[in-house]
N, CA and C atoms as an extended XYZ file, in Angstrom:
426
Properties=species:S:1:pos:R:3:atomname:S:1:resname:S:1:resid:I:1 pbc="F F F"
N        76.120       47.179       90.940 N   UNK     1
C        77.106       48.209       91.152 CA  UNK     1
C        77.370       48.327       92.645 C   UNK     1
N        78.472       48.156       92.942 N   UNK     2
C        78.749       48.485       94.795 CA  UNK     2
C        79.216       49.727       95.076 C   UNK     2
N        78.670       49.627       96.278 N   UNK     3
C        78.484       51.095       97.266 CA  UNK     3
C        79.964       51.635       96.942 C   UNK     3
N        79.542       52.963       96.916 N   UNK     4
C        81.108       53.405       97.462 CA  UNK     4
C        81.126       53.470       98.804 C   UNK     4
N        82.279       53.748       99.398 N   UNK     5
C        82.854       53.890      100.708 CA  UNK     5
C        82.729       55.240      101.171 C   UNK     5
N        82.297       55.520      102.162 N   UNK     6
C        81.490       56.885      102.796 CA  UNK     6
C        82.600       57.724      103.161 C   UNK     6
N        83.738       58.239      101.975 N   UNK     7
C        84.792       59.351      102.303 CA  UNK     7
C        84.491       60.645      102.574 C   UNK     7
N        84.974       61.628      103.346 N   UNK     8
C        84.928       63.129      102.979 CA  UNK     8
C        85.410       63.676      102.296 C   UNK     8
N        84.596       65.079      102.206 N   UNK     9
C        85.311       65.502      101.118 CA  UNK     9
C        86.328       66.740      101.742 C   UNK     9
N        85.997       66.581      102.970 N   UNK    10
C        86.544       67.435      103.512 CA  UNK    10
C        88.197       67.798      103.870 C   UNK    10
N        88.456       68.900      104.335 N   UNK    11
C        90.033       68.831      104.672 CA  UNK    11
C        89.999       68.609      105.768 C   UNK    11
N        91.182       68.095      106.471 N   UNK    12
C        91.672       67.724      107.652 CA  UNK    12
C        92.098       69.297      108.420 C   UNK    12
N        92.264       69.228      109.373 N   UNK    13
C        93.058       70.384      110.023 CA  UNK    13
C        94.054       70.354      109.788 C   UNK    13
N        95.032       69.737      109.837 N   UNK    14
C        96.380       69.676      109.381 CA  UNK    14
C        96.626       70.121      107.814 C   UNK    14
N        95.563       69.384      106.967 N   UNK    15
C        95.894       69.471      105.623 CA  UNK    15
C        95.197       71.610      105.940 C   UNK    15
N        94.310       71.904      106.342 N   UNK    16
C        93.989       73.194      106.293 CA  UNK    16
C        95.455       73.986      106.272 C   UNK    16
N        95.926       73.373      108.042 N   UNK    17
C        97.174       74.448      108.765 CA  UNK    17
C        98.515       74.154      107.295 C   UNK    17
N        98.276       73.258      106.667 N   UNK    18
C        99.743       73.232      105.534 CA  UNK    18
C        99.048       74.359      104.600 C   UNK    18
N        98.355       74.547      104.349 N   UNK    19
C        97.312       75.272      103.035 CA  UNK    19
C        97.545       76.568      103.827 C   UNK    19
N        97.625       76.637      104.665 N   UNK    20
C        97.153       78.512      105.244 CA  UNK    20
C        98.601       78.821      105.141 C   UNK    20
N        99.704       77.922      105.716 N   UNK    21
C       101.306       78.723      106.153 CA  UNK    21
C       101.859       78.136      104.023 C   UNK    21
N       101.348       77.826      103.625 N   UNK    22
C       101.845       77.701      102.374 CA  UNK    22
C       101.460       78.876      101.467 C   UNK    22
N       100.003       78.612      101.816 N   UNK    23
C        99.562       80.389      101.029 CA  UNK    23
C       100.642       81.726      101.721 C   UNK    23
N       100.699       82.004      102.911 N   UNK    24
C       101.084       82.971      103.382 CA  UNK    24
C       102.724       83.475      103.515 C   UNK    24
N       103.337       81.683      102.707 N   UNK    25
C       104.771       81.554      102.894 CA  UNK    25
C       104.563       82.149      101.045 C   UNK    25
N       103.832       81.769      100.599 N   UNK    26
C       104.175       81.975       98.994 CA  UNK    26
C       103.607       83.718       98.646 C   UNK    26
N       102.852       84.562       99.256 N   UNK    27
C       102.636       85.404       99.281 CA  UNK    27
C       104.264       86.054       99.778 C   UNK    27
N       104.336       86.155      101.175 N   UNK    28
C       105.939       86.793      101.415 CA  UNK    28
C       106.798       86.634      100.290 C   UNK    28
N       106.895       85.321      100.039 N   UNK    29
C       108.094       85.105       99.305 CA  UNK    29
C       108.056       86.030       97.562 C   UNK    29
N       106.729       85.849       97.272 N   UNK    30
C       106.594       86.181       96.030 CA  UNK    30
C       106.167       87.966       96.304 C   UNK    30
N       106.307       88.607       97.658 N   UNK    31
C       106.981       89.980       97.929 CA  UNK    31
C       108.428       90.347       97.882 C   UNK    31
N       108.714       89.295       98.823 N   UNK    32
C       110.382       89.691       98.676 CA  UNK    32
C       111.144       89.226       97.320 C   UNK    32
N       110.509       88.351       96.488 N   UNK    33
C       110.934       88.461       94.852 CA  UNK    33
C       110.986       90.116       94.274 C   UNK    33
N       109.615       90.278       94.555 N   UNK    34
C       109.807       91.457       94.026 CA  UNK    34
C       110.693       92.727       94.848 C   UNK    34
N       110.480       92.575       95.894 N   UNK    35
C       111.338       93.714       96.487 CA  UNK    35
C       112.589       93.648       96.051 C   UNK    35
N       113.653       92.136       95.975 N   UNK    36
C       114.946       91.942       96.006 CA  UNK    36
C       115.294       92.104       94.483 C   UNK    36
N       114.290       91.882       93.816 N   UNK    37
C       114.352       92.136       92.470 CA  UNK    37
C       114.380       93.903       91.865 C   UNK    37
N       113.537       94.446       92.694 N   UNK    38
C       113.572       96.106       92.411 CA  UNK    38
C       115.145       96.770       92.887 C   UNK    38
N       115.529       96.209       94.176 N   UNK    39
C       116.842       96.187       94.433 CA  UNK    39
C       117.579       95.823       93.419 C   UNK    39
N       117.337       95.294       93.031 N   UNK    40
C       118.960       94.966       91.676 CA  UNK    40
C       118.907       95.620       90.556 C   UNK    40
N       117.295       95.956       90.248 N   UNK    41
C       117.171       96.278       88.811 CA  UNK    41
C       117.394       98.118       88.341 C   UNK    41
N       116.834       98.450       90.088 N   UNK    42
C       117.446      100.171       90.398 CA  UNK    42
C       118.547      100.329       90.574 C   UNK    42
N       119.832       99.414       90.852 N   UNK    43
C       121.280       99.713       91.182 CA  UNK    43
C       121.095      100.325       93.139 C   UNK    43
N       119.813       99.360       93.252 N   UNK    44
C       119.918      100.015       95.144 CA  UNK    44
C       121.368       99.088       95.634 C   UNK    44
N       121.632       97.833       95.554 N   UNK    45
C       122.686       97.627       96.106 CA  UNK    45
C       123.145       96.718       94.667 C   UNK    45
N       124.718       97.345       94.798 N   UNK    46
C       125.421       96.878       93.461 CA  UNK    46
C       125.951       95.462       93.240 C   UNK    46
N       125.504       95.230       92.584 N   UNK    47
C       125.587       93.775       91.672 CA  UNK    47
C       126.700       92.918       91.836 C   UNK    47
N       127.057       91.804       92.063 N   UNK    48
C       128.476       90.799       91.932 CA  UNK    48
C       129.202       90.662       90.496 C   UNK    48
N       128.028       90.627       89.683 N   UNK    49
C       128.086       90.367       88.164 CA  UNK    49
C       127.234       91.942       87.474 C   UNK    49
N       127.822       92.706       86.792 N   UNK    50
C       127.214       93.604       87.070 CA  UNK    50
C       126.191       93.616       85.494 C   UNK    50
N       125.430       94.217       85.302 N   UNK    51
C       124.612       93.992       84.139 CA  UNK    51
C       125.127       94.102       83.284 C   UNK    51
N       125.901       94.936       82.658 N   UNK    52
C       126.834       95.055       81.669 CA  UNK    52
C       127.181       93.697       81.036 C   UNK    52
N       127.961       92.567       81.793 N   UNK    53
C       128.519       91.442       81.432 CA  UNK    53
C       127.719       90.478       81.831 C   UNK    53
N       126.389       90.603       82.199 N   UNK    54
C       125.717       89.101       82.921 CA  UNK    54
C       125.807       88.612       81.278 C   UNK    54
N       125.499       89.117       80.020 N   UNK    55
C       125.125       88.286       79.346 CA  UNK    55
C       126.332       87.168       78.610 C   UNK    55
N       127.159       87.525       79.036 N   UNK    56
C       128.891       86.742       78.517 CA  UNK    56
C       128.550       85.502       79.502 C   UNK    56
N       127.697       85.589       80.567 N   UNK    57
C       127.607       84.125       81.349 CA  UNK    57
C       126.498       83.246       80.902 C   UNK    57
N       125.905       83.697       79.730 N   UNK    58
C       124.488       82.967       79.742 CA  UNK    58
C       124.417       81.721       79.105 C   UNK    58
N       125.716       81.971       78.553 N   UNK    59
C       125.950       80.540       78.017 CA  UNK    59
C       126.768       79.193       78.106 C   UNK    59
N       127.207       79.624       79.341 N   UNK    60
C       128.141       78.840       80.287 CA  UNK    60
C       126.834       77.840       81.386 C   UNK    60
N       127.567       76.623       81.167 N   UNK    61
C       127.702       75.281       82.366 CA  UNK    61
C       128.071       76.078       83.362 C   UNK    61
N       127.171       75.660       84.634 N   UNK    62
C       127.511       75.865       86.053 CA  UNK    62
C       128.688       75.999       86.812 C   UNK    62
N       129.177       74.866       86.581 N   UNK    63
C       130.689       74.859       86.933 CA  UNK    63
C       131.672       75.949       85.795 C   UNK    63
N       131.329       75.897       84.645 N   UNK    64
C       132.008       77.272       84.384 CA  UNK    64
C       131.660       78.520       84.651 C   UNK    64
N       130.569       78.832       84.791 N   UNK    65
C       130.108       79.992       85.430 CA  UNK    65
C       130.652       80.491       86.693 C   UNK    65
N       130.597       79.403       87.470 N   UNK    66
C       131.024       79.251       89.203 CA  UNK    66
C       132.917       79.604       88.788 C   UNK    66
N       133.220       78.687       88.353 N   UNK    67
C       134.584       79.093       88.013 CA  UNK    67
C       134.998       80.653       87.692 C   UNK    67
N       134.459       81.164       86.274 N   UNK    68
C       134.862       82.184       85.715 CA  UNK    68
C       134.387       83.269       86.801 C   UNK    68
N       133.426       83.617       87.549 N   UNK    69
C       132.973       84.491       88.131 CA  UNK    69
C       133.671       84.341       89.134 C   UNK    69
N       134.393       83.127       89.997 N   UNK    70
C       134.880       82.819       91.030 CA  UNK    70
C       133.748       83.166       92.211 C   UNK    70
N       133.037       82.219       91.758 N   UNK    71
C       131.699       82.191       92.959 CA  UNK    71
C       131.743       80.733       93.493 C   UNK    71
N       131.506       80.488       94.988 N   UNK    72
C       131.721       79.150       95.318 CA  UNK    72
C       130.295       78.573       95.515 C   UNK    72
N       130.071       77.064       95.508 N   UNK    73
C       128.646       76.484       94.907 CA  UNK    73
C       128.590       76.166       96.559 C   UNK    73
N       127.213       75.466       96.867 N   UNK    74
C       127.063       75.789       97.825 CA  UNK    74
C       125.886       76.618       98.029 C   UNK    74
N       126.103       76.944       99.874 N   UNK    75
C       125.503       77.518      100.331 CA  UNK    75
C       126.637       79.250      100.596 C   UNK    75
N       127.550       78.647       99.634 N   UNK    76
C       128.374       80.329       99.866 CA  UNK    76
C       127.670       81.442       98.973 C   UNK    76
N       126.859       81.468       98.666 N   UNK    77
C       126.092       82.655       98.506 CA  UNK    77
C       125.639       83.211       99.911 C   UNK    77
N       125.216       83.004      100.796 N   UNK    78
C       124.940       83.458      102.065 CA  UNK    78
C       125.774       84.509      102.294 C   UNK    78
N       127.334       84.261      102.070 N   UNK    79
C       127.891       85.263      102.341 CA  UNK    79
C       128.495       86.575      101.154 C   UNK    79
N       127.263       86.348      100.255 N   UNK    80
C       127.795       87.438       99.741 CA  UNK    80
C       126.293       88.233       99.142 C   UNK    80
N       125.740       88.268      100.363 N   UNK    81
C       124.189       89.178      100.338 CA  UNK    81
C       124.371       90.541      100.367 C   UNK    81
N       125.514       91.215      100.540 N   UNK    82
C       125.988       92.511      100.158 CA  UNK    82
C       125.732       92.834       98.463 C   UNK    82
N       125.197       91.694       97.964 N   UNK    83
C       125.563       92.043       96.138 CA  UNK    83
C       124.492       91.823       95.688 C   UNK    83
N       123.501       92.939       95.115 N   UNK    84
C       122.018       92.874       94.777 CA  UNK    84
C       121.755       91.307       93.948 C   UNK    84
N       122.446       90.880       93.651 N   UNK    85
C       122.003       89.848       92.694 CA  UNK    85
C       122.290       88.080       93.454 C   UNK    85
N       122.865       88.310       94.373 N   UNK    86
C       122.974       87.116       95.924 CA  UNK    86
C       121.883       87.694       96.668 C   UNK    86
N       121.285       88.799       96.745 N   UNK    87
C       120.285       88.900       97.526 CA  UNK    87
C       118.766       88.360       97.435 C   UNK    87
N       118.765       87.944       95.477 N   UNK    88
C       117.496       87.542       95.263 CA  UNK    88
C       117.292       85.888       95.610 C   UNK    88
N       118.642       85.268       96.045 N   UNK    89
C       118.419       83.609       96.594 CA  UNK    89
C       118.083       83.891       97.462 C   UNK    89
N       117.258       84.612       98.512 N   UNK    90
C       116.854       85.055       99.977 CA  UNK    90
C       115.330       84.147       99.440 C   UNK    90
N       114.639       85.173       98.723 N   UNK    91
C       113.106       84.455       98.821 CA  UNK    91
C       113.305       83.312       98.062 C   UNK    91
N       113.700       83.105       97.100 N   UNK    92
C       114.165       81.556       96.504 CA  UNK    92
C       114.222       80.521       97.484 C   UNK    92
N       115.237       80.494       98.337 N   UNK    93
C       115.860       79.686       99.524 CA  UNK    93
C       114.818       79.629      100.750 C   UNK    93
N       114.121       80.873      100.658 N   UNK    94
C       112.762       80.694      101.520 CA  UNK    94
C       111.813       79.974      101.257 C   UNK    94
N       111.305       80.328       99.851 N   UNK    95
C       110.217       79.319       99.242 CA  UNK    95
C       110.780       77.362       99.493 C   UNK    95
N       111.807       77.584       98.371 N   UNK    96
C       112.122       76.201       98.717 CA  UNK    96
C       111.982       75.630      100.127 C   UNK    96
N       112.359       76.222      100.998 N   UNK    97
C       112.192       75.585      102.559 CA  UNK    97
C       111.190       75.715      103.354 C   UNK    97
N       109.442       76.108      102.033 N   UNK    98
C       108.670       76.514      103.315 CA  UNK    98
C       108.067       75.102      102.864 C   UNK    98
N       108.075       73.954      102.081 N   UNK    99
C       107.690       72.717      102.541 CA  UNK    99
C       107.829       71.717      103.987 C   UNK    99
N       109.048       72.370      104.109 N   UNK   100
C       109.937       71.963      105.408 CA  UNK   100
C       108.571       72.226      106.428 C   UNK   100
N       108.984       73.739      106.997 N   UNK   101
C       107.869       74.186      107.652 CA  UNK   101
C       106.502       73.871      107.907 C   UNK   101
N       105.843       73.694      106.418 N   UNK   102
C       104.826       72.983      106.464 CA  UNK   102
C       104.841       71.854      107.116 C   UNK   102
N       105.229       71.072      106.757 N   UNK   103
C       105.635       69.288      107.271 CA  UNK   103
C       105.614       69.494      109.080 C   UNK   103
N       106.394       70.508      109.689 N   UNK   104
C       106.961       70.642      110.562 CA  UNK   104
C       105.407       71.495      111.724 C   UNK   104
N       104.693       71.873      110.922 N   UNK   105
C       103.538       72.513      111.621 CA  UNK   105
C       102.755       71.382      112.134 C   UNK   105
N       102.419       70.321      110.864 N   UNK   106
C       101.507       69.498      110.941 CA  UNK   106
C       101.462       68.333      112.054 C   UNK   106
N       102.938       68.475      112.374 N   UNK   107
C       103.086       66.881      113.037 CA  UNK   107
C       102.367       67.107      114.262 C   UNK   107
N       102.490       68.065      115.605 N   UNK   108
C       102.043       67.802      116.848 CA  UNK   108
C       100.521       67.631      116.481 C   UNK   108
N        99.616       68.162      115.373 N   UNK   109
C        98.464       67.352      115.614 CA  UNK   109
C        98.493       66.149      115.186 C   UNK   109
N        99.063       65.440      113.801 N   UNK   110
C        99.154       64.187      113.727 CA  UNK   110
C        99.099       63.620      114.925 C   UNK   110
N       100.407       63.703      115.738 N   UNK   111
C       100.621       63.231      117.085 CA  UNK   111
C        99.438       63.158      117.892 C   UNK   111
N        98.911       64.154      117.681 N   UNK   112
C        98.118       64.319      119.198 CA  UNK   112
C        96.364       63.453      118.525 C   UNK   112
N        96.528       63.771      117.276 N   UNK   113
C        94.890       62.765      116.830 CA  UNK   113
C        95.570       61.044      116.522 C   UNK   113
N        96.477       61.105      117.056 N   UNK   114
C        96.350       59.507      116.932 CA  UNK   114
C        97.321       59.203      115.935 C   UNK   114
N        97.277       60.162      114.846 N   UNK   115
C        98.056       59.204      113.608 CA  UNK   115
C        99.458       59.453      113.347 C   UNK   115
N        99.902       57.921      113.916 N   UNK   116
C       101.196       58.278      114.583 CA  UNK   116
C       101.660       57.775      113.170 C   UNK   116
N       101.754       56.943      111.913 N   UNK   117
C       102.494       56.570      110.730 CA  UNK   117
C       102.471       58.389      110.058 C   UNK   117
N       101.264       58.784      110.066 N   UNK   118
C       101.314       60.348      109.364 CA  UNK   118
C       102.518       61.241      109.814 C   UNK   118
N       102.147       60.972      111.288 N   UNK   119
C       103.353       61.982      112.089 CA  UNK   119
C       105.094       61.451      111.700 C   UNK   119
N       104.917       60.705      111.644 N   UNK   120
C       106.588       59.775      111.492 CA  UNK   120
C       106.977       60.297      110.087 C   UNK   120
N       106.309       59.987      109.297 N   UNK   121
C       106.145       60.165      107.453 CA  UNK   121
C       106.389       61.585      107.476 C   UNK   121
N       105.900       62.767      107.838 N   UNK   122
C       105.852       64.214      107.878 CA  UNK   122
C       107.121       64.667      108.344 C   UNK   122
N       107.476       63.790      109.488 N   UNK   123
C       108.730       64.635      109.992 CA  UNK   123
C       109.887       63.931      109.249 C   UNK   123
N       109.526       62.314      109.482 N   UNK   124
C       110.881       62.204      108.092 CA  UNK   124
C       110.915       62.706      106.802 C   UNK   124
N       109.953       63.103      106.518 N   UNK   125
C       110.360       64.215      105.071 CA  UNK   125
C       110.806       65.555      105.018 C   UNK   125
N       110.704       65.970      106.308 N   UNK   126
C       111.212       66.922      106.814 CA  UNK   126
C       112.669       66.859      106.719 C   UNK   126
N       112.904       66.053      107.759 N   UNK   127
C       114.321       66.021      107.556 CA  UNK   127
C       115.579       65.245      106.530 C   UNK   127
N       114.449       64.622      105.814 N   UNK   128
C       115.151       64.304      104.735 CA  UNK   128
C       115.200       65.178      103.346 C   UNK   128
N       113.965       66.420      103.520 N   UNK   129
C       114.450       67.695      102.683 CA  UNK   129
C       115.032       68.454      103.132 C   UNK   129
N       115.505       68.754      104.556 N   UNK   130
C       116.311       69.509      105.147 CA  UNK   130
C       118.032       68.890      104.834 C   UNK   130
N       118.439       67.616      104.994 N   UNK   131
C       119.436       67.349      104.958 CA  UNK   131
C       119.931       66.821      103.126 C   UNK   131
N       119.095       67.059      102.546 N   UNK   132
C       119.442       67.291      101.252 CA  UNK   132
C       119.786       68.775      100.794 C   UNK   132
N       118.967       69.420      101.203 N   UNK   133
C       119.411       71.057      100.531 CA  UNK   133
C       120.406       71.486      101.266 C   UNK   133
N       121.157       70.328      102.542 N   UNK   134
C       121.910       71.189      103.225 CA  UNK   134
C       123.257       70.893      103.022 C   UNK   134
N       122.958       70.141      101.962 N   UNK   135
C       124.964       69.391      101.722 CA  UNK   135
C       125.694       68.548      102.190 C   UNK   135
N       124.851       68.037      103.282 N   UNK   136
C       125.974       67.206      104.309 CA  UNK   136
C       126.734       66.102      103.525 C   UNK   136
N       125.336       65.384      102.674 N   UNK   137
C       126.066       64.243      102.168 CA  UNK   137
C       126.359       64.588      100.621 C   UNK   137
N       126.757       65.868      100.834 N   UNK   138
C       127.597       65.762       99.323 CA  UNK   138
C       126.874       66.094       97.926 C   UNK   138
N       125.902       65.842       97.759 N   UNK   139
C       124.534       65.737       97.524 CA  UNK   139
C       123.530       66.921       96.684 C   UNK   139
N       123.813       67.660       97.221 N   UNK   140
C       122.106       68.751       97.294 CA  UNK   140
C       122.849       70.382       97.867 C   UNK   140
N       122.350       70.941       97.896 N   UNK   141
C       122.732       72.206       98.236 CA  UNK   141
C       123.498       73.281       97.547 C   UNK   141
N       123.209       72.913       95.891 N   UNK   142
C       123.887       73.280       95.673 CA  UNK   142
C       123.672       74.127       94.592 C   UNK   142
């Protein structure tokens, strides 16, 4: 039977610093769920779609939904955070982008311990989940 190879079991610092801002990004976020959610469900700020009729949309395709409501796809929800129910893509849109972040913490130590393929790999995933959720190419964001 041959040796195994003398791995740790340990975490890296980097893998720690993604684990600490991931816990602490998913804690916020899964506050402001609930906060943005108590907002809509008390009538604190009034609705785009108002409860009455959300359920006439539940059975509509995206693009008919987007149509009939005359809501644009996209990142045009941003501008309509005045309406309790555009306000709950806030922590949504946060969560989704705290991988980003993560990725984006880790690299100057990659960099700085040497491992420069880790560091390259981290930040190009970075910006290749950044420029997907962001629409440029047509794509994602949506």
């Amino acid at each position: 039977m041959a040796e195994s190879q003398n791995t740790s079991l340990q975490a890296t610092p980097e893998q720690l610093l993604y684990a600490k801002i991931l816990e602490k990004g998913m804690y916020l976020g899964l506050a402001l769920l609930l906060v943005t959610f108590f907002i809509y469900c008390f009538g604190i700020l009034k609705p785009y779609i108002s409860l009455d009729s959300i359920s006439e949309y539940w059975g509509m395709t995206v693009s008919d939904y987007l149509h009939q409501a005359d809501v644009e796809a996209g990142w045009a929800w941003l501008g309509m955070l005045n309406y309790a129910d555009f306000l709950n893509f806030v922590p949504i849109a946060m969560l989704a982008g705290l991988t980003v972040i993560c990725y984006l913490a880790i690299v100057p130590g990659l960099f700085k311990n040497g491992d420069l393929v880790m560091a390259v790999l981290a930040l190009l995933e970075a910006v290749i989940l950044s420029i997907a959720a962001s629409g440029i190419l047509g794509s994602g964001g949506h």
